[in-house]
N, C-alpha and C positions, 0 to 999 in steps of 0.2 A: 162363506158368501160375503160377508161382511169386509172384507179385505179385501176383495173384489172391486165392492163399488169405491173403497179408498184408493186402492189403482188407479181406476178411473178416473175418480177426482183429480187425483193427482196427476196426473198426464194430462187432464184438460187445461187444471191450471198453467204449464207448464209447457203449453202449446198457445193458451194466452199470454204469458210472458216473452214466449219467444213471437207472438205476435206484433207484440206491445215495442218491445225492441227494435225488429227491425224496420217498424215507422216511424220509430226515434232517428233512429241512423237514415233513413232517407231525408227523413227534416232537417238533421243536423249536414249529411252531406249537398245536399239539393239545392231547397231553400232557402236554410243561410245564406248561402253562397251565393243565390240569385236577388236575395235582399240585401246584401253585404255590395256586393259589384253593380248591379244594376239599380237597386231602389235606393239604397242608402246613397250611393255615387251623383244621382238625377237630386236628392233632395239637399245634399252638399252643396249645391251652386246657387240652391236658393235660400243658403243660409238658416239651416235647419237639420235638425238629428232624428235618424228614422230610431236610433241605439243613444243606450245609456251611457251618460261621461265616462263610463267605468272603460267602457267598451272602445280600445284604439284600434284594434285589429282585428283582420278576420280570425285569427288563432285564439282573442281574448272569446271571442263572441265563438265559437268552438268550444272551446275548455268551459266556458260557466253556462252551456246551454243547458236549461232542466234545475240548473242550481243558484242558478242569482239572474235576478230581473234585467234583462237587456234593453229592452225597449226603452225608448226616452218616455217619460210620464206623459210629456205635451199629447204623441203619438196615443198614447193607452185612454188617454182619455176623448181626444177627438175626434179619434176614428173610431177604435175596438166598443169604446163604451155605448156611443151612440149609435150606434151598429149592430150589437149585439141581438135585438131582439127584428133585425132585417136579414141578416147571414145567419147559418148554422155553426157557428166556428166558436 
Protein backbone atom coordinates (compact mmCIF):
# COMPACT_ATOMS: atom_id res chain seq x y z
CA UNK A 1 0.00 0.00 0.00
CA UNK A 2 2.60 2.13 0.84
CA UNK A 3 4.13 2.14 -2.68
CA UNK A 4 0.98 3.07 -3.79
CA UNK A 5 0.62 6.36 -2.36
CA UNK A 6 4.57 6.93 -3.60
CA UNK A 7 3.23 6.36 -7.23
CA UNK A 8 1.09 8.67 -6.63
CA UNK A 9 3.31 11.19 -5.37
CA UNK A 10 5.27 10.61 -7.84
CA UNK A 11 3.00 11.19 -10.87
CA UNK A 12 1.70 14.33 -9.25
CA UNK A 13 4.92 15.73 -8.94
CA UNK A 14 5.63 15.01 -12.31
CA UNK A 15 2.34 16.34 -13.81
CA UNK A 16 3.40 19.56 -11.80
CA UNK A 17 6.59 19.66 -13.56
CA UNK A 18 5.30 19.03 -16.75
CA UNK A 19 2.91 21.90 -15.74
CA UNK A 20 5.54 24.12 -14.70
CA UNK A 21 7.26 23.60 -18.16
CA UNK A 22 5.08 24.27 -20.36
CA UNK A 23 4.30 27.89 -18.82
CA UNK A 24 7.84 28.36 -19.14
CA UNK A 25 7.82 27.63 -22.98
CA UNK A 26 4.84 29.89 -23.43
CA UNK A 27 6.53 32.78 -21.60
CA UNK A 28 9.55 32.14 -23.17
CA UNK A 29 7.94 31.68 -26.72
CA UNK A 30 4.99 34.34 -26.34
CA UNK A 31 5.93 37.04 -24.23
CA UNK A 32 9.38 37.45 -24.91
CA UNK A 33 8.79 38.01 -28.15
CA UNK A 34 5.93 40.33 -27.54
CA UNK A 35 8.22 42.34 -25.07
CA UNK A 36 11.30 41.92 -27.23
CA UNK A 37 9.34 43.49 -30.70
CA UNK A 38 6.65 45.42 -29.28
CA UNK A 39 7.68 46.83 -25.69
CA UNK A 40 11.30 46.90 -25.78
CA UNK A 41 10.99 48.32 -29.76
CA UNK A 42 8.31 51.55 -28.26
CA UNK A 43 10.70 52.12 -25.25
CA UNK A 44 13.99 52.19 -27.68
CA UNK A 45 12.77 55.59 -29.23
CA UNK A 46 12.52 57.00 -25.93
CA UNK A 47 15.73 56.28 -25.06
CA UNK A 48 15.36 53.59 -22.58
CA UNK A 49 16.02 49.74 -21.76
CA UNK A 50 12.99 47.63 -21.02
CA UNK A 51 16.41 44.45 -20.92
CA UNK A 52 19.55 44.25 -19.34
CA UNK A 53 22.95 45.52 -21.25
CA UNK A 54 23.74 41.76 -21.31
CA UNK A 55 20.70 41.31 -23.49
CA UNK A 56 21.45 42.49 -27.56
CA UNK A 57 19.04 40.14 -29.06
CA UNK A 58 15.99 38.40 -29.01
CA UNK A 59 18.08 34.94 -29.08
CA UNK A 60 20.32 36.37 -25.96
CA UNK A 61 17.04 37.24 -24.06
CA UNK A 62 15.86 33.39 -25.16
CA UNK A 63 19.04 31.49 -24.16
CA UNK A 64 19.28 33.23 -20.40
CA UNK A 65 15.58 33.25 -19.68
CA UNK A 66 14.99 31.65 -16.06
CA UNK A 67 18.98 31.84 -15.78
CA UNK A 68 20.31 35.37 -15.63
CA UNK A 69 18.42 38.58 -14.80
CA UNK A 70 17.10 40.31 -18.17
CA UNK A 71 15.40 43.19 -17.27
CA UNK A 72 17.19 46.47 -16.86
CA UNK A 73 17.33 47.37 -13.05
CA UNK A 74 15.80 50.96 -13.90
CA UNK A 75 12.64 48.78 -15.11
CA UNK A 76 12.62 46.16 -11.89
CA UNK A 77 12.66 48.79 -9.79
CA UNK A 78 10.07 51.40 -11.07
CA UNK A 79 7.63 49.48 -12.25
CA UNK A 80 7.72 45.71 -10.78
CA UNK A 81 8.80 46.97 -7.31
CA UNK A 82 6.30 49.52 -6.76
CA UNK A 83 3.71 47.52 -8.15
CA UNK A 84 4.15 44.51 -6.62
CA UNK A 85 1.75 44.76 -3.86
CA UNK A 86 -1.17 46.40 -6.76
CA UNK A 87 -0.69 43.21 -9.51
CA UNK A 88 -0.43 39.69 -8.56
CA UNK A 89 2.64 38.99 -10.56
Amino acid sequence: MKNDITISQDDTHADYRDALEKINNIIREKLLLYLWQDINGAVAFMNNNLFHDTVNSFDDLYEKFGSEQNFFPMFLQEFLEPNKNKYSY
